[in-house]
N, C-alpha and C positions, 0 to 999 in steps of 0.2 A: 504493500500500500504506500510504503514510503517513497518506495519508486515511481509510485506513479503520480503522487501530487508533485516530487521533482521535477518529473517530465512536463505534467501540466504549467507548471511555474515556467518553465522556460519558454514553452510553446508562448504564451500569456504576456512575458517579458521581449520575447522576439517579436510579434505584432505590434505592440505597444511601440518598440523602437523604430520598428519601420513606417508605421503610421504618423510618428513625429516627423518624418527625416521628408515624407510626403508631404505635409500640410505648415510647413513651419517657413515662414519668409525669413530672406535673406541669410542663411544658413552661411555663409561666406564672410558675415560679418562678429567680429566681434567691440567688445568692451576698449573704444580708445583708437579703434581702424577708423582707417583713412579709404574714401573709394573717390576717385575723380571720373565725374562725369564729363564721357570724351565728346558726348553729341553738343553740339554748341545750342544756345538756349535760340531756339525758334518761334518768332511771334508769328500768330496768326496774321495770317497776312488773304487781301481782298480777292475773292472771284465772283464770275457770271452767278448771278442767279440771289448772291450773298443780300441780304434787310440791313441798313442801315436807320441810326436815329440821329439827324443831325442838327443843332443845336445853337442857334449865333444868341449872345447875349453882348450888350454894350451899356455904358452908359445912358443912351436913347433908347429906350426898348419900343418905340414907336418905331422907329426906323429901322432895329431888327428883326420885327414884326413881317416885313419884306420876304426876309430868307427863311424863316422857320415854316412848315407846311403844315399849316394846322389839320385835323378830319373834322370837314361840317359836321354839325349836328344835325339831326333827322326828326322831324317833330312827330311822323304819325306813321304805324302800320310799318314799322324797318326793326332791322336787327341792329346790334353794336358793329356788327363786322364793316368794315369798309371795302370794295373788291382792290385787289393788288395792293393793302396796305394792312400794317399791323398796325393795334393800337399802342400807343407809349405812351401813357401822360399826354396825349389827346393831339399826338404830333403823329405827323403821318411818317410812315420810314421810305426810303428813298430802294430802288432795286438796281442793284448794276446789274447792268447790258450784259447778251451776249458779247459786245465787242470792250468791256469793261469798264464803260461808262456810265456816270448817272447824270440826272438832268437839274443844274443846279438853279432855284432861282436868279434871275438876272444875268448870274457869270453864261450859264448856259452850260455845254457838255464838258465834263471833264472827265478824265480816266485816271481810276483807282487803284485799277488793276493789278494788282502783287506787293500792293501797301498797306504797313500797317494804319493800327485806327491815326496812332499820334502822329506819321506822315498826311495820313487825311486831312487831321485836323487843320496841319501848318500848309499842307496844300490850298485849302480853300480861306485861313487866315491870312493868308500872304494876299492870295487875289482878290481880296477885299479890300486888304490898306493898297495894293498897285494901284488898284480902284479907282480910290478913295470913294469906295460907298461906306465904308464904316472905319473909323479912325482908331478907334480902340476894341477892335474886336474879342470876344472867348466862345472860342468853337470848341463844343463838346460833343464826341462823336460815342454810341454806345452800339454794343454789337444789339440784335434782332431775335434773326432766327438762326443764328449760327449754332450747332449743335454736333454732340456724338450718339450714336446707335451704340448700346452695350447689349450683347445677346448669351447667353447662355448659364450655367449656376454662379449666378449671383443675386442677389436678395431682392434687388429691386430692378430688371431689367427692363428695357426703352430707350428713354431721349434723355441726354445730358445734354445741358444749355452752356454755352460756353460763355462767361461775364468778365474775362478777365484776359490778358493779352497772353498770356502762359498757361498750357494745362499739361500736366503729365499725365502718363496712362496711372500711377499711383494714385493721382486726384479723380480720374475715373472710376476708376475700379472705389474707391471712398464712397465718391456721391453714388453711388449705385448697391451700396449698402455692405460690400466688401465679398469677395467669394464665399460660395457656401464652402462647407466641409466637404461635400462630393464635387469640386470644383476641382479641375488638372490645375494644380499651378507652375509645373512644369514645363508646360507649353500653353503661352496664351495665345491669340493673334487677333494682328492689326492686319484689317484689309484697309487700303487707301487707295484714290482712285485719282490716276494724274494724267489727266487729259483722256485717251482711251485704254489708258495702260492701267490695268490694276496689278497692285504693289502689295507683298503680303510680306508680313515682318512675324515672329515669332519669338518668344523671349519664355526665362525662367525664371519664376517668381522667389525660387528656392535661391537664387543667385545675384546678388546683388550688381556683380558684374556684369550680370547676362541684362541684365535692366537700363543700367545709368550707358551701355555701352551701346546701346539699340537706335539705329535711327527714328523709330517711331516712341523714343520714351517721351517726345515733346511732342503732342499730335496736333492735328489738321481738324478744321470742322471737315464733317461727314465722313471720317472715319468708323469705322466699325471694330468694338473690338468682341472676340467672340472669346469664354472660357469655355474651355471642353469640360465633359463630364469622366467622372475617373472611371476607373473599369467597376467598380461597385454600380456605381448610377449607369453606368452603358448595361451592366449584367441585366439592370431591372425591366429592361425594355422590354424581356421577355420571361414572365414569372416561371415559365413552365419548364425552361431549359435546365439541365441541371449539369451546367460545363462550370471551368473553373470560377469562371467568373459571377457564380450563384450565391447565396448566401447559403441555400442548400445544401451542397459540394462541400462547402464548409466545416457544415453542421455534420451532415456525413460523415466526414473524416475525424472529427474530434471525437465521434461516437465511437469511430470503427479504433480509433488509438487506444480511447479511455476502457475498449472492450478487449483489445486484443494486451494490451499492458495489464491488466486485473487478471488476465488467464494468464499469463505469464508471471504474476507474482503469487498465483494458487496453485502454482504446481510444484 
């Protein structure tokens, strides 16, 4: 008998350690390491299709009443929606073009195309003082509908909004309520899509290196990142199967040990 709670102890202590070594971030890190992140920090930056919210404020707010797009109001029989516009605090957002332009009041067409928000900003702050339609202007430019798709086990899968000019897949994987425990964190992936070329990046969560060293650790609006399911949650797909990957199989085996080590210590 003693032999066989030995065996079990170990069986019991050897899962345990591999289930750690599975589910455990940045394992490559310890107490006082250094890891330098080689991807250089990547702002979001402007394309076709992307919602802006743009913003002139001055000392005259009559006069930058001009440049800001308000959404009329609707008195009777309408919904809130406006067509081709979000609502922001009752300003209408601005859509670049396929050819990466938006249509500015006054200035007229300018292109944004592969800039970020704070080149926007001084983009369209500048050709107001060349102007001189507004001598002291403040352009504030905020993102829309810029967003990530997170799909697979994690807790709260959908749409990330992006509000800020830097997002790591770490900050994803966060807002999105963090992997479940039947989540691969050994292979995650980023699909990104550039131009007609789709781009697929993969990374270890167990690895710290494998992360800070990825070109997708700073991502893109409308990237995708997808967590796979480990081999436990792939087993479940099908309850009836009884391969290794069953909880069954398992079960099975522990029986068949706990049965075939008890007759070995009764004889």
């Amino acid at each position: 008998m003693k032999k066989t709670l030995t065996l079990l102890f170990f069986i019991a202590l050897l899962a345990s350690c591999t289930t750690t070594k599975k589910v455990t971030y940045f394992q490559d890190l310890g107490n006082g390491d250094t890891k330098t992140i080689t991807t250089l920090p990547n702002k979001i930056k402007m394309i076709p299709g992307d919602k802006l919210s743009i913003i002139v404020n001055s000392k005259d707010p009559e006069l930058v009443a001009l440049f800001n797009l308000t959404i009329p109001s609707r008195t009777f029989g309408s919904t809130n929606n406006t067509a081709g516009t979000n609502n922001t605090n009752g300003i209408a957002a601005y859509t670049i073009d396929s050819y990466g332009n938006i249509d500015f009041p006054v200035i007229g067409k300018i292109n944004i195309e592969g800039k970020t928000r704070e080149e926007v900003a001084g983009l369209i702050k500048n050709e107001l003082i060349t102007r001189k339609l507004v001598l002291d202007p403040i352009v504030t430019v905020e993102y829309v509908n810029q967003e990530i798709t997170i799909l697979g086990e994690v807790s709260r899968p959908g749409k990330v909004g992006i509000d800020k000019d830097y997002i790591t897949i770490i900050d994803a994987i966060a807002e999105a309520g963090d992997m479940k425990i039947e989540g691969l964190r050994n292979n995650v992936t980023v699909l990104r899509q550039e131009g007609d070329t789709q781009k697929v990046y993969e990374m270890d969560f167990t690895s710290a290196e494998s992360i800070y060293s990825s070109p997708a650790f700073y991502l893109q609006q409308n990237d995708i990142v997808y967590v796979k399911p480990n081999s436990k949650r792939a087993g479940q797909a099908d309850i009836n199967s009884n391969t290794m990957r069953s909880t069954s199989f398992w079960m099975s085996l522990a029986s068949f040990i706990m049965s075939f080590v008890t007759f070995i210590d009764n004889r």
